[in-house]
N, CA, C and O atoms as a Tinker XYZ file with bonds, in Angstrom:
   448  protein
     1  N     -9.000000    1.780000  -19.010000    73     2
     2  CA    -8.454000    0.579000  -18.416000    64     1     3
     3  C     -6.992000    0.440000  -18.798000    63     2     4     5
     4  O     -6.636000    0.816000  -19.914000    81     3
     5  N     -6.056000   -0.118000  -17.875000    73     3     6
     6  CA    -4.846000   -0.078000  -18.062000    64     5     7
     7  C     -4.458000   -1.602000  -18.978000    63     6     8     9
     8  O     -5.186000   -2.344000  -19.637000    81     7
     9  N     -3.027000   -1.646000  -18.677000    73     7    10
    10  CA    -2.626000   -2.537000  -19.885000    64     9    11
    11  C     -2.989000   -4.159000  -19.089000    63    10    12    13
    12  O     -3.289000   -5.185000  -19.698000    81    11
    13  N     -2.839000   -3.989000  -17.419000    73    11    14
    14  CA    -2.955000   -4.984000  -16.435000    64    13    15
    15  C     -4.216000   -5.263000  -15.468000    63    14    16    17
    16  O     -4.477000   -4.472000  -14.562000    81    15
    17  N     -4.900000   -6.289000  -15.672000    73    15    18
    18  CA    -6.179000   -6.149000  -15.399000    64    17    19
    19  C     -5.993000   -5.926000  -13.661000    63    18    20    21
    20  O     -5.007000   -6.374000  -13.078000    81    19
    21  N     -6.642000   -5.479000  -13.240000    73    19    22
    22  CA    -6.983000   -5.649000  -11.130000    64    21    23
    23  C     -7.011000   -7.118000  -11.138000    63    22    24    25
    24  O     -6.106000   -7.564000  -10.432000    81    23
    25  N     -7.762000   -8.061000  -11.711000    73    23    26
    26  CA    -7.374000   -9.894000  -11.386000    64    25    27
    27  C     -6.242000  -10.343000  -11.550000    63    26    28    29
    28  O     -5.726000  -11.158000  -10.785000    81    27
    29  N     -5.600000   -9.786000  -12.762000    73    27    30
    30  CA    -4.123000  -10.391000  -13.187000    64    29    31
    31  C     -3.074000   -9.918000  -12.064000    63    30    32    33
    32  O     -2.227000  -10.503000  -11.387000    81    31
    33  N     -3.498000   -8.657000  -12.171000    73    31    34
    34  CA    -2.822000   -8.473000  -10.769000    64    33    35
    35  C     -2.711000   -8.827000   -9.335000    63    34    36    37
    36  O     -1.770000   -8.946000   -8.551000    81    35
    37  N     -3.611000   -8.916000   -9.285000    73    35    38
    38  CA    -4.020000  -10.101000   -7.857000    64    37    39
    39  C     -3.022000  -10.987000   -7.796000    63    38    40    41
    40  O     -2.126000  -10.892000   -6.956000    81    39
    41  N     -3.102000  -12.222000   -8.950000    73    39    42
    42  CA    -2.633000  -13.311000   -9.102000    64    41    43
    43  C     -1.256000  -12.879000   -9.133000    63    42    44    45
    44  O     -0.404000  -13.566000   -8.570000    81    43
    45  N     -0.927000  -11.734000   -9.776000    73    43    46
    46  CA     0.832000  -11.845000   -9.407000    64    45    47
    47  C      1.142000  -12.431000   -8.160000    63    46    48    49
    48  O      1.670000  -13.514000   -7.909000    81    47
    49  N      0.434000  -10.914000   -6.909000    73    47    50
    50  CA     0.737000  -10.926000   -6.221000    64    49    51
    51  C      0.966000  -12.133000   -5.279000    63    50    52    53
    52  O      1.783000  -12.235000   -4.364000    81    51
    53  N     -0.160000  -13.227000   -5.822000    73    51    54
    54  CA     0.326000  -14.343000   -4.901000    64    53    55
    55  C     -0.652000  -14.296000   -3.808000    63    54    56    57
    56  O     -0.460000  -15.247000   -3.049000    81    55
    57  N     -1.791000  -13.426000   -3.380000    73    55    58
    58  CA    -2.199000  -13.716000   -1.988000    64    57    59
    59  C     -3.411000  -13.920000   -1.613000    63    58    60    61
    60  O     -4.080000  -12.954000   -1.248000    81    59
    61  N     -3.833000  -14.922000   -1.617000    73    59    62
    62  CA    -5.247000  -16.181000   -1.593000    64    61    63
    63  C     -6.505000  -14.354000   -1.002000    63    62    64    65
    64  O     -7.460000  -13.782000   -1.527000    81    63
    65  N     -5.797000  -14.169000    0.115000    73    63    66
    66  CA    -6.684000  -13.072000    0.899000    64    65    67
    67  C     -7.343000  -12.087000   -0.211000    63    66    68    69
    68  O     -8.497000  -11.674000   -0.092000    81    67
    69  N     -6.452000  -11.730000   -1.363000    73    67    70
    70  CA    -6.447000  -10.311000   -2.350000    64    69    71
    71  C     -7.835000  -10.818000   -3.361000    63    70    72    73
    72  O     -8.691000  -10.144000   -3.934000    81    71
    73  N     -7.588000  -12.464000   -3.271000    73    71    74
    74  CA    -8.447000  -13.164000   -4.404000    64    73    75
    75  C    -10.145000  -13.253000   -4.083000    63    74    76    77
    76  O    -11.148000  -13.063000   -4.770000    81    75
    77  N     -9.951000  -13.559000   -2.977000    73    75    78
    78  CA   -11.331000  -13.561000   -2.475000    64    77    79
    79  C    -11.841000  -12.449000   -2.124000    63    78    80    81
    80  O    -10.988000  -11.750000   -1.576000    81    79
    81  N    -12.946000  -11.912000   -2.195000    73    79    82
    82  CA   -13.855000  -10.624000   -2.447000    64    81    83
    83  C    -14.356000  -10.614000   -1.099000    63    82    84    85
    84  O    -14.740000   -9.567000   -0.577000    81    83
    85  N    -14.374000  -11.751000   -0.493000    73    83    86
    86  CA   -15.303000  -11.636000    1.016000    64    85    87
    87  C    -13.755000  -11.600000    2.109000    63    86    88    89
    88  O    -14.111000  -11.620000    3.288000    81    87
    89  N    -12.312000  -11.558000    1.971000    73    87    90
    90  CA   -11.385000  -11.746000    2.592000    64    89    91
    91  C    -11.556000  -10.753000    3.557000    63    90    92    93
    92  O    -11.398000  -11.031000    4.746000    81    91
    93  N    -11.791000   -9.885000    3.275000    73    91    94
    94  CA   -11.114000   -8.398000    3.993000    64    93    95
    95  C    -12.887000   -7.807000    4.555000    63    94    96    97
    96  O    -12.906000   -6.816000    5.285000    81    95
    97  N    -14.131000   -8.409000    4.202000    73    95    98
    98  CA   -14.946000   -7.707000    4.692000    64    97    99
    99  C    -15.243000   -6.393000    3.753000    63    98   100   101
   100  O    -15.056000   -6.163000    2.558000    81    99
   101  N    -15.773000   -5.662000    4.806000    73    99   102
   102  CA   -16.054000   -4.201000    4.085000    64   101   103
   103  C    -14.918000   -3.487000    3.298000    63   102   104   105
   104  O    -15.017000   -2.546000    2.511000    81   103
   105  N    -13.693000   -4.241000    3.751000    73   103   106
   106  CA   -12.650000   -3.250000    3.085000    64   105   107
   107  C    -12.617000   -3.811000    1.593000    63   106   108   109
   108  O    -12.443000   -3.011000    0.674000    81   107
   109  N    -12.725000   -4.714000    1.420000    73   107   110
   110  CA   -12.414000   -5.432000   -0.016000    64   109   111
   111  C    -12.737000   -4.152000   -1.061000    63   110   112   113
   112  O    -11.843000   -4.047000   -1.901000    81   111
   113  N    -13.675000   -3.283000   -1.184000    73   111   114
   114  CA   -13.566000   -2.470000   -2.156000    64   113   115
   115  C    -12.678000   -1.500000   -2.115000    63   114   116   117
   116  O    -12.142000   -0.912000   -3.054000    81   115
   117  N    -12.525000   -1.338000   -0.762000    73   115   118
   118  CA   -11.161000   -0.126000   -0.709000    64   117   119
   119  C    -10.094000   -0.815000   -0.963000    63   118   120   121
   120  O     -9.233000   -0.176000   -1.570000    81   119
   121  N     -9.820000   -1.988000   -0.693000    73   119   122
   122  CA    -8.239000   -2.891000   -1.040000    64   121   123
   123  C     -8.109000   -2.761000   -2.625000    63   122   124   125
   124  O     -6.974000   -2.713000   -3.100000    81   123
   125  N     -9.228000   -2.702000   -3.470000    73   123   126
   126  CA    -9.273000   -3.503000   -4.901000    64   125   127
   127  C     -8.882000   -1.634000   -5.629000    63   126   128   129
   128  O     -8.217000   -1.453000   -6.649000    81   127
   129  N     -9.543000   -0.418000   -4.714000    73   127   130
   130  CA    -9.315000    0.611000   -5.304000    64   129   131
   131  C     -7.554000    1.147000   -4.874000    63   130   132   133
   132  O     -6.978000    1.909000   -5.651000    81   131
   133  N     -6.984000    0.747000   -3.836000    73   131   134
   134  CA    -5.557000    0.994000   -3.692000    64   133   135
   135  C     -4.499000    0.296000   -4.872000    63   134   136   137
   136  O     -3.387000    0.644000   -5.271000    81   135
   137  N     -5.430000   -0.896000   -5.241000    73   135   138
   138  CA    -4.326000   -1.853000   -5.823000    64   137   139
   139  C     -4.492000   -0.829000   -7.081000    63   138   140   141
   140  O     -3.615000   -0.088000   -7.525000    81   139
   141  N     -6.000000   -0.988000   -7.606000    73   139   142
   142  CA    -5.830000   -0.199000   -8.826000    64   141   143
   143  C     -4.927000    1.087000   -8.815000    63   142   144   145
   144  O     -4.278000    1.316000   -9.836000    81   143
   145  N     -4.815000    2.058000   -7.608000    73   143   146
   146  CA    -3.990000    2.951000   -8.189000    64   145   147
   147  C     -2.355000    2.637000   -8.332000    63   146   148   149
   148  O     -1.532000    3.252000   -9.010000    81   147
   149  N     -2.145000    1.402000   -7.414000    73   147   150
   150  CA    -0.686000    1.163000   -7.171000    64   149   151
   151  C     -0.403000    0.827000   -9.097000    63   150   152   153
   152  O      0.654000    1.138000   -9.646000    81   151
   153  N     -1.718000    0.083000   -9.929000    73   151   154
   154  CA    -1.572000   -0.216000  -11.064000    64   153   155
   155  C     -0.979000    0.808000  -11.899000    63   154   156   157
   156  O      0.133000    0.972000  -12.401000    81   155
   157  N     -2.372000    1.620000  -11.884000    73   155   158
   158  CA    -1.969000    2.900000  -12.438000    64   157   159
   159  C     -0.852000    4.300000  -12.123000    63   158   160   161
   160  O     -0.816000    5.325000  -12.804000    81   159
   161  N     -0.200000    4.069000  -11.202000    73   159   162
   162  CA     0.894000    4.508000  -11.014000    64   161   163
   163  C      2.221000    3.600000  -11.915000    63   162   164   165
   164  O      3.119000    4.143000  -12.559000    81   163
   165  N      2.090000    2.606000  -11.794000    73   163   166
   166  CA     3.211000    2.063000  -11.986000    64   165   167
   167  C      3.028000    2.226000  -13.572000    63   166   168   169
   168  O      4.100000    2.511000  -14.105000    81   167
   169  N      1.948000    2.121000  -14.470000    73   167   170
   170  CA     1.798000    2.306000  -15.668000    64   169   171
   171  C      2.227000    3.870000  -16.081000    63   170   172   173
   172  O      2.605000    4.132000  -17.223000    81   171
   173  N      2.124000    4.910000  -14.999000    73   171   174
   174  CA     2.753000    5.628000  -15.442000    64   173   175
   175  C      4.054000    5.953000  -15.876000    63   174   176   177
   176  O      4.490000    6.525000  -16.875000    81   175
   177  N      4.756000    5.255000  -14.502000    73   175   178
   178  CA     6.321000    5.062000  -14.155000    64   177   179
   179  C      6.969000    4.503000  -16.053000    63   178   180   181
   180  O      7.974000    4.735000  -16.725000    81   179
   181  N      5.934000    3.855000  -16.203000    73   179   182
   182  CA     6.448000    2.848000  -17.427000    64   181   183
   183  C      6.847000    3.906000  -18.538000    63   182   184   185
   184  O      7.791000    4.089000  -19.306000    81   183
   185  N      5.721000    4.466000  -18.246000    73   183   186
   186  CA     5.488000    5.695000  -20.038000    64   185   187
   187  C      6.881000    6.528000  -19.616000    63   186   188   189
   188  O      7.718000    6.894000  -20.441000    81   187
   189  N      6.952000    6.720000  -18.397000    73   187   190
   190  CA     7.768000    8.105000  -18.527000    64   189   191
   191  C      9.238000    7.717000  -18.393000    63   190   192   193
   192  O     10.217000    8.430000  -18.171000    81   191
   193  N      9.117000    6.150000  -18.621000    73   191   194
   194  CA    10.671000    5.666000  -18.887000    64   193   195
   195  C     10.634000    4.955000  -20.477000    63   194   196   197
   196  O     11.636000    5.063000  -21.184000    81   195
   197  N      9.776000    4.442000  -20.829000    73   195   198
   198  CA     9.425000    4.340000  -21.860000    64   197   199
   199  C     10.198000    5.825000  -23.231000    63   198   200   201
   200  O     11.017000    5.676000  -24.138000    81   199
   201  N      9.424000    7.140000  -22.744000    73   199   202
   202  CA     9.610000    7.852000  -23.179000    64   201   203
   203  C      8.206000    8.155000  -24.639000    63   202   204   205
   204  O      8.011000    9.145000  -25.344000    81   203
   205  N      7.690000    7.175000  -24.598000    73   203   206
   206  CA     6.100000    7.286000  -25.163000    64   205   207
   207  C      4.837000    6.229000  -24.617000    63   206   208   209
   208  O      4.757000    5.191000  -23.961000    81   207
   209  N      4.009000    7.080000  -25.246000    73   207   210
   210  CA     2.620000    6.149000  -24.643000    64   209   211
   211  C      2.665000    4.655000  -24.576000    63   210   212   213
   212  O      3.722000    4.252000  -25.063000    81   211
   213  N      2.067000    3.906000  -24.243000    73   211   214
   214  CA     2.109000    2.847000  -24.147000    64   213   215
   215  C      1.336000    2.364000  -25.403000    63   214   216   217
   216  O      1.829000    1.461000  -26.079000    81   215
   217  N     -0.247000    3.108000  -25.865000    73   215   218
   218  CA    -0.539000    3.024000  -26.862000    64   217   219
   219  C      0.333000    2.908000  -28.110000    63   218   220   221
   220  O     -0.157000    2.416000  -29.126000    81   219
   221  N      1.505000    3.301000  -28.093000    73   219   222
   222  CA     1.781000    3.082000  -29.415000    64   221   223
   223  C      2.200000    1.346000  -29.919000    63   222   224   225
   224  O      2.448000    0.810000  -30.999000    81   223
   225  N      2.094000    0.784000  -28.196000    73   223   226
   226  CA     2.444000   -0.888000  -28.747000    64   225   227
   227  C      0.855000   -1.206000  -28.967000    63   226   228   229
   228  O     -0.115000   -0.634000  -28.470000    81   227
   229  N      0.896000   -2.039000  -29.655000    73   227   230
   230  CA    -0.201000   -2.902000  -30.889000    64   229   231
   231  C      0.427000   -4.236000  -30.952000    63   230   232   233
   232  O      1.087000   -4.479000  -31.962000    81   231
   233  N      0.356000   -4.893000  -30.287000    73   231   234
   234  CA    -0.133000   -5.892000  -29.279000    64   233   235
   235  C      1.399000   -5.009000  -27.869000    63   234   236   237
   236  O      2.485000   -4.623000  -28.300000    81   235
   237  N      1.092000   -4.936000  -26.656000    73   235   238
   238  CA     1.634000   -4.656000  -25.791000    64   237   239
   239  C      2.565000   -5.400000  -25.285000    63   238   240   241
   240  O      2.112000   -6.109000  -24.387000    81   239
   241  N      4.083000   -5.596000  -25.544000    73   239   242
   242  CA     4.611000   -6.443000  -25.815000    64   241   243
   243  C      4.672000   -7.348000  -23.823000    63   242   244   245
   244  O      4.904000   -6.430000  -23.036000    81   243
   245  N      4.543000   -8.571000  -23.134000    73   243   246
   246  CA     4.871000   -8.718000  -22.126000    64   245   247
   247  C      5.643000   -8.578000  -21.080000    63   246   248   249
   248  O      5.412000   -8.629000  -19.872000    81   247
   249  N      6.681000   -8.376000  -21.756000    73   247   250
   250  CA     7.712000   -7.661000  -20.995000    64   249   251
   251  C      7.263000   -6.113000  -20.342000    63   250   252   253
   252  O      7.745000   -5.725000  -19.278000    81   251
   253  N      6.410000   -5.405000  -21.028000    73   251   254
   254  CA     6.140000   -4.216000  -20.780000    64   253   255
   255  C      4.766000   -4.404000  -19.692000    63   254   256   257
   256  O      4.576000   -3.450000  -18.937000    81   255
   257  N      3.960000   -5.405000  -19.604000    73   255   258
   258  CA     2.998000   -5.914000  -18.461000    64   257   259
   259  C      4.044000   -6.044000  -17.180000    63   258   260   261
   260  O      4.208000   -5.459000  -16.110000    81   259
   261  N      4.547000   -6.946000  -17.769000    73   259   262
   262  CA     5.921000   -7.913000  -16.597000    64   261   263
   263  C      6.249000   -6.233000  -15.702000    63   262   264   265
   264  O      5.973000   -6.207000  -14.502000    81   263
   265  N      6.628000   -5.374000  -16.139000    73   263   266
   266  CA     7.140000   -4.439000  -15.172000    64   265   267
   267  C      6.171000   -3.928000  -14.653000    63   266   268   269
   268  O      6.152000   -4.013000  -13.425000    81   267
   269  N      5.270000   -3.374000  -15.169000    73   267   270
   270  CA     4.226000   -2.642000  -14.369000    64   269   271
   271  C      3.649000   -3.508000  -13.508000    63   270   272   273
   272  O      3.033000   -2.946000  -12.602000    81   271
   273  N      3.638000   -5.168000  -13.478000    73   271   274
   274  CA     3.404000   -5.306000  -12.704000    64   273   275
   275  C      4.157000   -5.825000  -11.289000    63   274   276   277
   276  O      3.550000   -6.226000  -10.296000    81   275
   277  N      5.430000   -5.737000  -11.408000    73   275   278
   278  CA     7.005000   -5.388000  -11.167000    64   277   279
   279  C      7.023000   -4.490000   -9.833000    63   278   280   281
   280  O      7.365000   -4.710000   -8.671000    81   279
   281  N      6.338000   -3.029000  -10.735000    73   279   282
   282  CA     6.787000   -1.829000   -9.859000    64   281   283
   283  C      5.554000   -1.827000   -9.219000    63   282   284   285
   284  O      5.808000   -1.531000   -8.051000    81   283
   285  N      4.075000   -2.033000   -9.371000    73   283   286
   286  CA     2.935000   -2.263000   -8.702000    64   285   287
   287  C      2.643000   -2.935000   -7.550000    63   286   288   289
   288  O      1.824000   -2.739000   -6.652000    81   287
   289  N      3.277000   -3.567000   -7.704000    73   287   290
   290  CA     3.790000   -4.939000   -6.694000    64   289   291
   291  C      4.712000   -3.937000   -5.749000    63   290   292   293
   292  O      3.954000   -3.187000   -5.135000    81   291
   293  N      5.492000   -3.794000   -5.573000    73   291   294
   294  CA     6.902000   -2.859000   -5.129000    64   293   295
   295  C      5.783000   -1.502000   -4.487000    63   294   296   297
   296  O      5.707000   -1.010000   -3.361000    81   295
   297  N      5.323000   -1.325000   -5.257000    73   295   298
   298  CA     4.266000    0.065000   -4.521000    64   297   299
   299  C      3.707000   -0.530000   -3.170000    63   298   300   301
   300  O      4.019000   -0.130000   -2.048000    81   299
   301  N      2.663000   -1.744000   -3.521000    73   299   302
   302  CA     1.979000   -2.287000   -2.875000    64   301   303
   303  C      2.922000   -2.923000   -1.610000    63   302   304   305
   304  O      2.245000   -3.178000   -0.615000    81   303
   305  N      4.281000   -3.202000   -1.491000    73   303   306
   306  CA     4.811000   -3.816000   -0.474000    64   305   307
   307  C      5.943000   -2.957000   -0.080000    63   306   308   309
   308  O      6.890000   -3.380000    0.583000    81   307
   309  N      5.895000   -2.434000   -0.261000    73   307   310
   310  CA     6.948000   -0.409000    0.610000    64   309   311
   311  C      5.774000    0.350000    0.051000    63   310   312   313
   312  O      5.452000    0.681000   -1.090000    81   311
   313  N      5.197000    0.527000    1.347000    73   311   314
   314  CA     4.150000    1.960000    1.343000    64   313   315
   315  C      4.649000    3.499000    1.667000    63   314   316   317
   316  O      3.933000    4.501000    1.684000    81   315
   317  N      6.127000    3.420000    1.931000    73   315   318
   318  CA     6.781000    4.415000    2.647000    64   317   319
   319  C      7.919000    4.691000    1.539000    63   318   320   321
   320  O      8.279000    3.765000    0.812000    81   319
   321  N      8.538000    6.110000    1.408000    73   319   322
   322  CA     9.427000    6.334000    0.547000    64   321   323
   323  C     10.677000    5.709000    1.251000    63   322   324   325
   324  O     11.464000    5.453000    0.339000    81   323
   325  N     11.168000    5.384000    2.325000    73   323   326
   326  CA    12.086000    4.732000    2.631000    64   325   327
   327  C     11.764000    3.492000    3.269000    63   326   328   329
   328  O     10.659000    3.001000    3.498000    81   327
   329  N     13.214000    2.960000    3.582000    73   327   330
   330  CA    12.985000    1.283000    4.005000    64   329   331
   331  C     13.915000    1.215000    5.013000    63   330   332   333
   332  O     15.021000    0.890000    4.581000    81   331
   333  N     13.855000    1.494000    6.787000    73   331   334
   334  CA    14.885000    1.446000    7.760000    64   333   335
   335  C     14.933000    0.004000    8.099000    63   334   336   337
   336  O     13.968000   -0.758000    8.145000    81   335
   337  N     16.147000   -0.269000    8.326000    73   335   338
   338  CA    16.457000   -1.402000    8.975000    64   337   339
   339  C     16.932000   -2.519000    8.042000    63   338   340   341
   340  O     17.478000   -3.359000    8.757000    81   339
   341  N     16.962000   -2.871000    6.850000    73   339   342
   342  CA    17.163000   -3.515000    6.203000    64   341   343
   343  C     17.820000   -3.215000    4.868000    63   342   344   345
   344  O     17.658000   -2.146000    4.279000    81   343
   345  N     18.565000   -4.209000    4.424000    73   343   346
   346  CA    19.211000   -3.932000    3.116000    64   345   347
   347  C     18.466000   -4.389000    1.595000    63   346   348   349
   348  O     18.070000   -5.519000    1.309000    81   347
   349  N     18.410000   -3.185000    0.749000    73   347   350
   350  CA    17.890000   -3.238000   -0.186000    64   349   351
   351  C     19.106000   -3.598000   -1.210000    63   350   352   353
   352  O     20.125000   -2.917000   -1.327000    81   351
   353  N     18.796000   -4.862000   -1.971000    73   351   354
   354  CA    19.798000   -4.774000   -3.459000    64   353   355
   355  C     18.337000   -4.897000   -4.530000    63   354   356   357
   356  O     17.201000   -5.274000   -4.242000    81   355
   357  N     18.987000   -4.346000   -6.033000    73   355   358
   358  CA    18.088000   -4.381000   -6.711000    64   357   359
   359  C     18.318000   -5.566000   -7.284000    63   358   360   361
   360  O     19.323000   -6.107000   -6.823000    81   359
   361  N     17.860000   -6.069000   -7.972000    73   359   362
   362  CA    17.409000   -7.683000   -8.374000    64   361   363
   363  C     17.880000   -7.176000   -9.861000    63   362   364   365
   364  O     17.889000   -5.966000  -10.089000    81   363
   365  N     18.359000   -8.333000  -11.099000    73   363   366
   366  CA    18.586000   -8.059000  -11.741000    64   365   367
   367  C     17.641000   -8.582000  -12.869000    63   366   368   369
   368  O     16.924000   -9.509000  -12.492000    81   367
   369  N     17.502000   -8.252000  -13.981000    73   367   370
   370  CA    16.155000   -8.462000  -14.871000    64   369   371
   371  C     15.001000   -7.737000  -13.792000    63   370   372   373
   372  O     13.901000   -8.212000  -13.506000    81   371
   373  N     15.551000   -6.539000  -13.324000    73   371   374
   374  CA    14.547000   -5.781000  -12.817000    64   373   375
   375  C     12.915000   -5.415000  -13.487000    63   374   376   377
   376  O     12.541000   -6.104000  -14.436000    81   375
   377  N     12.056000   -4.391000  -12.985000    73   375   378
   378  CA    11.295000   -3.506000  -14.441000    64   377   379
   379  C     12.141000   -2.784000  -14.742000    63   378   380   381
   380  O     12.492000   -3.466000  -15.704000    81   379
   381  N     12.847000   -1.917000  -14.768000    73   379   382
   382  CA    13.384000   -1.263000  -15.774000    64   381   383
   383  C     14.261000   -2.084000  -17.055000    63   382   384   385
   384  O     14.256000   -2.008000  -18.284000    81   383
   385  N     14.949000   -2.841000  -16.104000    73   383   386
   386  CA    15.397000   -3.695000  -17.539000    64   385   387
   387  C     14.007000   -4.462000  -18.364000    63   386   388   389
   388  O     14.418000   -4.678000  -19.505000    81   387
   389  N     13.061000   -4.782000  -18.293000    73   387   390
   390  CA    12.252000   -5.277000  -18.546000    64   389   391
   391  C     11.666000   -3.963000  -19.960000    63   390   392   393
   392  O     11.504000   -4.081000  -21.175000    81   391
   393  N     11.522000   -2.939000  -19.107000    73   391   394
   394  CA    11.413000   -1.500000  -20.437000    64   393   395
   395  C     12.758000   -1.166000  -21.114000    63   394   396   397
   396  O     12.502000   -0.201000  -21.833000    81   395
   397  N     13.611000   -1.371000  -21.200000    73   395   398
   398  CA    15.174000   -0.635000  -22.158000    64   397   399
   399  C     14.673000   -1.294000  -23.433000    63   398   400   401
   400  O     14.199000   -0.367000  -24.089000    81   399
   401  N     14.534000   -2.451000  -24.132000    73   399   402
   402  CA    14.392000   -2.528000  -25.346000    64   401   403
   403  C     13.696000   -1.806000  -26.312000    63   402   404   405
   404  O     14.051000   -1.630000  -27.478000    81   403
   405  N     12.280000   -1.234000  -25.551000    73   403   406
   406  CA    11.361000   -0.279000  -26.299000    64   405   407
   407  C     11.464000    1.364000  -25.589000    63   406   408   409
   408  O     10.572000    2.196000  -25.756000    81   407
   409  N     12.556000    1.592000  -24.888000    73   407   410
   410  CA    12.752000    2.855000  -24.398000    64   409   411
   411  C     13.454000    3.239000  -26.051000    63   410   412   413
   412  O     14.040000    2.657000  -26.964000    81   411
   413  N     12.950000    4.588000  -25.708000    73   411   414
   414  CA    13.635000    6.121000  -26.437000    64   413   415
   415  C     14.515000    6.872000  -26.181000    63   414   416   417
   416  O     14.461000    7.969000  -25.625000    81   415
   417  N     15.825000    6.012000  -26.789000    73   415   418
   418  CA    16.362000    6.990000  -26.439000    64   417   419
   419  C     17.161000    8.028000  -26.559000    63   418   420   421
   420  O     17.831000    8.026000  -27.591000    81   419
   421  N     17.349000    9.139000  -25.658000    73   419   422
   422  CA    17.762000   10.529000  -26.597000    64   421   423
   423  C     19.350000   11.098000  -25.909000    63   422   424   425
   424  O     19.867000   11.333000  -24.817000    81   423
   425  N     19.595000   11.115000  -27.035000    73   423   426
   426  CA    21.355000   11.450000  -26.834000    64   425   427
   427  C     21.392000   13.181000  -26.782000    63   426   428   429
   428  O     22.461000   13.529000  -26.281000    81   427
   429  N     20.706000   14.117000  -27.079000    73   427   430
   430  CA    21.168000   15.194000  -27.478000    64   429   431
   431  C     21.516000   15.481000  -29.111000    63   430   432   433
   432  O     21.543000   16.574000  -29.677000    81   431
   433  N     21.704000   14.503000  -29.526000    73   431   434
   434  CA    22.169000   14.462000  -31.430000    64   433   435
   435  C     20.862000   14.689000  -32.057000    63   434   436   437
   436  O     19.859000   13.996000  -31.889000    81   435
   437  N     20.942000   15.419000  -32.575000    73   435   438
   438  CA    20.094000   15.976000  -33.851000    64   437   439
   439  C     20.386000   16.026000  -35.397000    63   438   440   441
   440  O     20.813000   17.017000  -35.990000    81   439
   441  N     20.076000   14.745000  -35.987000    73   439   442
   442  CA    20.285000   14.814000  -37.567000    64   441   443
   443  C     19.723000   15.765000  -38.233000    63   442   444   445
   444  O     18.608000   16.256000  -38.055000    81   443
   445  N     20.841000   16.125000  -39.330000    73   443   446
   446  CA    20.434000   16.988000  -40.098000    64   445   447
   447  C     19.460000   16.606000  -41.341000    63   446   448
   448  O     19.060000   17.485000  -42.105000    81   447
């Protein structure tokens, strides 16, 4: 199980339809298994900017939820690697800024 539950996530998202189990009909289990991977993608995104597991936080600090569920969200609403027709700016207190405090990071310097 990831750091962000499938309910908590829901509720980010904001959308009465996602909450209810009978919204979508037969699809509701396929909706609840997309979200989960949009989860688990984005938990990856985290580690590999992170630069370590996520396990190593002991309590998981919120800020580090806050993005994954950030970029999960962002999965879930551009399904396509691009975006025609419209202008994208990035928002500031993005997820990534949300991960820099507990990122690793590596200069090339090696103490002796």
């Amino acid at each position: 199980m990831g750091i962000v539950t499938l309910s908590f996530f829901k509720t980010h998202l904001g959308t009465d339809a996602l909450l209810d189990v009978d919204a979508f009909g037969g699809l509701s289990n396929a909706t609840d298994e997309l979200l989960q991977h949009y989860l688990d993608a984005a938990e990856e995104w985290a580690v590999s900017c992170l630069g370590k597991p996520i396990s190593d936080f002991n309590p998981v600090p919120a800020s580090i939820k806050q993005a994954v569920c950030m970029m999960a969200a962002h999965l879930y609403q551009n399904r396509e690697a691009a975006l025609v027709g419209i202008n994208v700016y990035a928002l500031p207190h993005g997820a990534a800024d949300f991960l820099r405090p507990y990122r690793v990071e590596v200069t090339g310097y090696v103490a002796e």
